[in-house]
C-alpha positions in Angstrom: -13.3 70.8 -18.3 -13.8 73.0 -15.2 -11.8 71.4 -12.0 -13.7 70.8 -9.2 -12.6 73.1 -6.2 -11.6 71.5 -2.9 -14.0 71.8 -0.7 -14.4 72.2 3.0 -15.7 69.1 3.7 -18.5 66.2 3.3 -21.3 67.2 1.0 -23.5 64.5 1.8 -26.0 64.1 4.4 -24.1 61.0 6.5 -23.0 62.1 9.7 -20.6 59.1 10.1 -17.1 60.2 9.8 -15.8 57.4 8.0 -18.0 58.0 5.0 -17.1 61.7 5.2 -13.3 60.9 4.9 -14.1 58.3 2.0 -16.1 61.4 0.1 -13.0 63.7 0.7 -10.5 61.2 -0.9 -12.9 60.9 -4.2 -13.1 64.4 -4.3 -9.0 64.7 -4.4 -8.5 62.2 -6.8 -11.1 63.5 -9.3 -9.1 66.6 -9.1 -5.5 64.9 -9.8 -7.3 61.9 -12.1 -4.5 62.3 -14.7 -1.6 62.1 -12.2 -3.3 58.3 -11.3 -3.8 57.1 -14.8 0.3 58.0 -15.0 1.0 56.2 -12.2 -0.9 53.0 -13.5 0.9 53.9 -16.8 4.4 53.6 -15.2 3.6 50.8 -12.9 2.1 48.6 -16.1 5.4 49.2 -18.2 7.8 48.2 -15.1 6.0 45.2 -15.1 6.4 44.3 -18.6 10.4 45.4 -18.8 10.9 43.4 -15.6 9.2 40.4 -17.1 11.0 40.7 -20.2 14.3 41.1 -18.3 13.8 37.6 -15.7 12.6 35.6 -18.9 16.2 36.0 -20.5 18.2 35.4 -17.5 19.9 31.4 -17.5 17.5 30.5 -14.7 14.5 30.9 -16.4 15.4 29.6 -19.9 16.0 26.5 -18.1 13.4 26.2 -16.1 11.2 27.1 -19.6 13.3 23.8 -21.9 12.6 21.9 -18.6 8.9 22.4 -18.4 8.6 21.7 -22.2 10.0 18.4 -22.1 7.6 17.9 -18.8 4.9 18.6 -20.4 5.7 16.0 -23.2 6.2 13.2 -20.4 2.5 14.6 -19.0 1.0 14.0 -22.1 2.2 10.6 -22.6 1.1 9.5 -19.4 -2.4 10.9 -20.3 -2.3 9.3 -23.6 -4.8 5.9 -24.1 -3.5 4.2 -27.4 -0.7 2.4 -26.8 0.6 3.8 -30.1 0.6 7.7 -29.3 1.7 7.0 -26.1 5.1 5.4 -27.0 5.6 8.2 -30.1 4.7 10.7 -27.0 7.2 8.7 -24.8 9.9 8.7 -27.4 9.3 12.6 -27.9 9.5 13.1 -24.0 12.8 11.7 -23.5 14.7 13.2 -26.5 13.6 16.2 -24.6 15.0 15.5 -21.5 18.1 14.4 -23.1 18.4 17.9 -25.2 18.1 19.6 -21.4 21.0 17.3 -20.0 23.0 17.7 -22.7 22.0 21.7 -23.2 25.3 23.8 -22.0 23.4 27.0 -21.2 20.9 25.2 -19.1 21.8 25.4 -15.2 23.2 21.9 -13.5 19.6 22.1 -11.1 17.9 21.3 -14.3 20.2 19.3 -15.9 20.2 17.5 -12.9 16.2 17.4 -12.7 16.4 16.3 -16.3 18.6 12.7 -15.8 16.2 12.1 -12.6 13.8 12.1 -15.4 15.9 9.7 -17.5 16.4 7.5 -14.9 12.7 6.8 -14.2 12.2 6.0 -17.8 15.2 3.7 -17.8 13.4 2.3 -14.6 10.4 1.7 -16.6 12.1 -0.5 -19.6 14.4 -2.3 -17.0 16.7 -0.6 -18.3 19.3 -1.0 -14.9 22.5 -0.1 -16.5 21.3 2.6 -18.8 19.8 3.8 -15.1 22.8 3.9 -13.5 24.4 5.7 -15.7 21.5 8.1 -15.9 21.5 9.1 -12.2 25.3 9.3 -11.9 25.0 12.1 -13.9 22.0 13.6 -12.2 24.2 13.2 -8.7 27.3 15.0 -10.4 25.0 18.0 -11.4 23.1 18.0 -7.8 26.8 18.5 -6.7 27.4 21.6 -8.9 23.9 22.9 -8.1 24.1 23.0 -4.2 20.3 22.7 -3.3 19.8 20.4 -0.8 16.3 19.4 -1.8 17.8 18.0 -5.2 20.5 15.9 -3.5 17.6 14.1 -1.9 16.0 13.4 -5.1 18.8 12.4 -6.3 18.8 10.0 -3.4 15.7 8.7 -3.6 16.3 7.3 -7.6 19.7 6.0 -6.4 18.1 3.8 -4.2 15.1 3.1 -6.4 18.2 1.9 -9.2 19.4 -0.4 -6.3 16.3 -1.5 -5.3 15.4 -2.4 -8.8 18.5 -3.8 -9.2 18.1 -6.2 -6.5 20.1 -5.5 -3.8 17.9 -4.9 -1.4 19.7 -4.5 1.6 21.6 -1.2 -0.2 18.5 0.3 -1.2 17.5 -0.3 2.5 20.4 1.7 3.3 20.2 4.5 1.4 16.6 5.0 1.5 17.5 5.3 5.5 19.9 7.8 4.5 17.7 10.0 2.6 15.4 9.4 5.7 17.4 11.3 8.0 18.9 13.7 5.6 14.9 15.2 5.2 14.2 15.3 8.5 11.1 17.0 9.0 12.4 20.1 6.5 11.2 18.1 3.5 8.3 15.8 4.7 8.0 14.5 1.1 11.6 13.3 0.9 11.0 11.8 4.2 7.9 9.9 4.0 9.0 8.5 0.3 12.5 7.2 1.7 10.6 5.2 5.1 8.5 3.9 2.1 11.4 2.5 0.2 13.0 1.7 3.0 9.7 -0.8 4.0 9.6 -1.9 0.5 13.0 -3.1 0.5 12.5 -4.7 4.3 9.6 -6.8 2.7 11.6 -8.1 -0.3 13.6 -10.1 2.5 10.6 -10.9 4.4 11.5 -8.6 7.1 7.4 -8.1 7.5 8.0 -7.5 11.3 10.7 -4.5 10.4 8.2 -3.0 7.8 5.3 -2.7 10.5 7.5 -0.7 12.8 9.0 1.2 10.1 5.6 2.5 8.9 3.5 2.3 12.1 4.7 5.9 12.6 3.8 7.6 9.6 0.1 5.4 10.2 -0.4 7.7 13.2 1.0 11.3 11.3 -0.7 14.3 9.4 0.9 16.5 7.6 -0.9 18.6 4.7 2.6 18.9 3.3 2.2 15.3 2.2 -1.3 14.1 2.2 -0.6 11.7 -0.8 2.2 10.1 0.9 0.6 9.4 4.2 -2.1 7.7 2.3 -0.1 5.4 0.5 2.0 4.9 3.6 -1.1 3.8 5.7 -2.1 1.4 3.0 0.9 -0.4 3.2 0.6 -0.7 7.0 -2.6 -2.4 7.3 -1.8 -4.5 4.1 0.9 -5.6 6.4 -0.5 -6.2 9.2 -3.0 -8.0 7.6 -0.5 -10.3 5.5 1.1 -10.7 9.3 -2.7 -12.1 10.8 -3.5 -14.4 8.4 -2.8 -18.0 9.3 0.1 -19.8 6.9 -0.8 -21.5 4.1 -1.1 -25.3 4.1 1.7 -27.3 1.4 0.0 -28.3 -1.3 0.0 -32.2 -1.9 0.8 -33.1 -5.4 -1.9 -35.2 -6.6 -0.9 -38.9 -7.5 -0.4 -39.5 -11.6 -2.9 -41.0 -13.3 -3.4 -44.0 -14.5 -2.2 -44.2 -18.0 -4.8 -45.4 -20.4 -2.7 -46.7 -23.3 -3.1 -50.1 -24.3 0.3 -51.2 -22.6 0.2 -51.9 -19.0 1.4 -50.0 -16.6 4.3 -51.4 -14.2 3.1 -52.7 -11.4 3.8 -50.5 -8.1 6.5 -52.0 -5.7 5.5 -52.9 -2.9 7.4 -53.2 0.5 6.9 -56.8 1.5 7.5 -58.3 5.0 10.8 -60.4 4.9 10.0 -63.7 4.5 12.0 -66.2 6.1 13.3 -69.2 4.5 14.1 -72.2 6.3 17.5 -73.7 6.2 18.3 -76.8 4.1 18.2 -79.4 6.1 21.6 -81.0 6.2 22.4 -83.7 3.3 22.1 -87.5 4.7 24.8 -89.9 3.3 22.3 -92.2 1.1 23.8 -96.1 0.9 23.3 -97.6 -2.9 21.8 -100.8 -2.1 23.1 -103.8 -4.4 19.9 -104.8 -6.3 17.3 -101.5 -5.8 14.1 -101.7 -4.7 11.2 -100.5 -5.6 10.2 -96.9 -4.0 7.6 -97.9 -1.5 4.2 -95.2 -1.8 3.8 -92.5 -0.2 1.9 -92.9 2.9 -1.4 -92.2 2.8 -4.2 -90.8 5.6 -5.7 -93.5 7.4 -9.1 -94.7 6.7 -10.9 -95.5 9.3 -11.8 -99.4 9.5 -14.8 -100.9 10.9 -14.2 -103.3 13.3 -14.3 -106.7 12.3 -17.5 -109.0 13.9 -17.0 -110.9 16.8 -16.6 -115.2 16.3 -19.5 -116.8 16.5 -20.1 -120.2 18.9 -19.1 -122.0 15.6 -15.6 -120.9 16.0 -15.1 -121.8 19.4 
């Protein structure tokens, strides 16, 4: 095949120099076509080597067992029987327990791994198993030296505590992981106010809560849409649970009456006091010698008619 000679210039009829230059180019790389399918040669294989070469390095063989066991925990979620999704479940954690325990696997993922633990343990009330599960996860946040980590590692210590009970330490370290985010991590952030709200409201601290989330009510950030959204929900549940009026007590109602053939007891009542006279004192009674006859009880008079008048005769 004949190669095409260079020539002078623009062979078409545009007089706009912009499509001339475009024309030139084609015209050299027609000419040198086999130097550009070498190039895309060479570029193609240094792609491939270099892809070969990151997937065996300790970083990404981690990150690979970590994904796996991920995608296990994904797919139990999704599951709808409640059969496959406790066999799913049961396959996600031995999983994450092969990353933890995996020597070759770097302490970030290790680390990610017993975060993962502990929210399982979370999930069967499992506290102690829990708190075992995140010391670990804090020991390899330590080795790993990423700050974001160390605040996840945060945020499940005080969800433990929380869980747990003890409010008012889950209270404190949520506040801790709150100011460690700062506005670096918004995520971090917004979940710690939110634990830190949720623990404020287990003490009926509903007053505290308001403030604590009335800021993030009035913030956007794209970084954490999700978050926001859940936050605001809170607030006006809040404030709502703040504006309605208290309940009224409940009066138990009175028994009923039983409807055996034995009476019931009769309800005591409170009576007035009722005052008794005093005896009256005893009169020394004198025996006579021969006794009498008890004379009748005096009766209500009768009323007598007068008796007539004398007549002359008796005069």
């Amino acid at each position: 095949m004949a190669q095409q000679p260079d020539l002078p210039g623009a062979t078409t009829s545009y007089s706009d120099p912009f499509y001339d230059r475009l024309e030139t180019l084609a015209q050299r790389i027609a000419k040198r076509m086999w130097l550009v399918i070498l190039a895309l040669v060479v570029v193609v294989v240094v792609a491939v080597v270099t892809h070969a070469a990151m997937r065996d390095t300790p970083i990404a063989a981690s990150a690979g067992h970590f994904l796996d066991a991920a995608t296990k925990h994904m797919e139990a979620k999704q599951a709808r029987e409640p059969g496959e999704r406790t066999a799913k479940l049961v396959e996600a954690e031995k999983a994450f327990v092969a990353v933890a325990a995996d020597e070759s696997v770097t302490p970030y993922y290790r680390a990610r791994a017993c975060i993962e633990l502990t929210q399982l343990e979370l999930d069967r009330s499992a506290i102690t198993e829990a708190k075992a599960a995140i010391g670990k996860a804090r020991a390899w946040a330590a080795k790993a030296l990423d700050p974001d980590l160390d605040l996840a590692v945060g945020l499940s210590e005080a969800a433990v505590l929380f869980q747990a009970g003890d409010h008012a330490a889950a209270e404190t370290a949520y506040l801790k992981v709150e100011r460690g985010a700062g506005l670096t991590y918004p995520d971090r952030q917004i979940a710690a106010t939110l634990g830190a709200a949720q623990a404020m409201v287990a003490v009926n601290r509903i007053d505290d809560a308001i403030a604590k989330l009335e800021v993030l009510a009035n913030r956007n950030d794209s970084n954490a849409t999700m978050l926001l959204s859940v936050a605001k929900n809170e607030y006006w549940a809040l404030k709502r649970r703040q504006a309605a009026p208290p309940a009224k007590p409940i009066t138990p109602e009175a028994p009923a009456a039983p409807t055996s053939a034995v009476p019931a007891p009769a309800a005591t009542v409170d009576a007035a006091p009722v005052v008794v006279p005093a005896p009256a004192a005893p009169v020394a009674a004198t025996v006579p010698a021969q006794a009498t006859p008890a004379a009748p009880a005096p009766t209500a008079p009768t009323p007598v008619a007068p008796a007539p008048a004398p007549g002359p005769e008796g005069k």
